[in-house]
C-alpha positions in Angstrom: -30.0 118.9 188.8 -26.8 119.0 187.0 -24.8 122.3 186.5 -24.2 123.2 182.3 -20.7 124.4 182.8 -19.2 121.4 184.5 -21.8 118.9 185.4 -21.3 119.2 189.1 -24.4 119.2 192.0 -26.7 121.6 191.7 -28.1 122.8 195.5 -30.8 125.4 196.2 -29.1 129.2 197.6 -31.1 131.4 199.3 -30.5 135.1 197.8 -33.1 136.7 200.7 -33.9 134.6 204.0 -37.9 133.4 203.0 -37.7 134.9 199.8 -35.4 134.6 196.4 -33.4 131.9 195.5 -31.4 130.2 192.7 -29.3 126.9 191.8 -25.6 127.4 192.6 -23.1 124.2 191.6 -21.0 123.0 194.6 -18.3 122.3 191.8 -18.0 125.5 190.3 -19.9 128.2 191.7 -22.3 128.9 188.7 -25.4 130.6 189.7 -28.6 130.1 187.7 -32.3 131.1 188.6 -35.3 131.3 186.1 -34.0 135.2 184.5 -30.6 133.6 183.5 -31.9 130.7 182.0 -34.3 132.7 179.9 -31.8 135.0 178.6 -29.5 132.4 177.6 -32.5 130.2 175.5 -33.0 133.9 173.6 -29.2 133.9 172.8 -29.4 130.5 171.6 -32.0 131.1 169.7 -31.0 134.5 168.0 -27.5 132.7 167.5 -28.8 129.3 165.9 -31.1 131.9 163.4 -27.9 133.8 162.8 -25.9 130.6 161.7 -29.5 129.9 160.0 -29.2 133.3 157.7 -25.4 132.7 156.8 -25.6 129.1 155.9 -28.7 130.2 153.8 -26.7 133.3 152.5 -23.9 131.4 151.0 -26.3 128.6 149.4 -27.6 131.0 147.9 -24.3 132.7 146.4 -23.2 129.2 145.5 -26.1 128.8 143.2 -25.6 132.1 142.0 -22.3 131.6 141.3 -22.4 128.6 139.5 -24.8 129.9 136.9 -22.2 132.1 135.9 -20.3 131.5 133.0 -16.3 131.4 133.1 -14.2 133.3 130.9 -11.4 130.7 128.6 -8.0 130.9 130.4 -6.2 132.6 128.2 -2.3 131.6 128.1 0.3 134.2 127.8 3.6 133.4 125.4 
């Protein structure tokens, strides 16, 4: 396995002789296991919905606003 953050070894680090674990990078240092992978796929996922709702938002306004009419510059003498 390859580490996210800087593509470095991944090795197997025992938390709890015989019992947890996780992946730490030899590069690095970053710790994953199976709880901090989950959480980041949900913040993924909320953020690409969030980028979702906004690009949506401002189609939307764009339509809206170009259905309305624009006054006639008026010049000033």
């Amino acid at each position: 396995m390859t580490c996210d953050r800087c593509a470095g070894c991944l090795v197997r680090d025992d938390i709890y002789p015989g019992a947890r674990w996780w992946w730490k990078c030899l590069n690095c240092g970053e710790r994953v296991d199976g709880a901090i992978l989950l959480n980041r796929a949900e913040q993924e996922l909320a953020e690409a919905r969030q980028r979702e709702s906004m690009e949506r938002d401002l189609k939307e306004w764009s339509e809206w606003m170009a259905k309305v009419p624009l006054a006639p510059l008026v010049s000033i003498p």
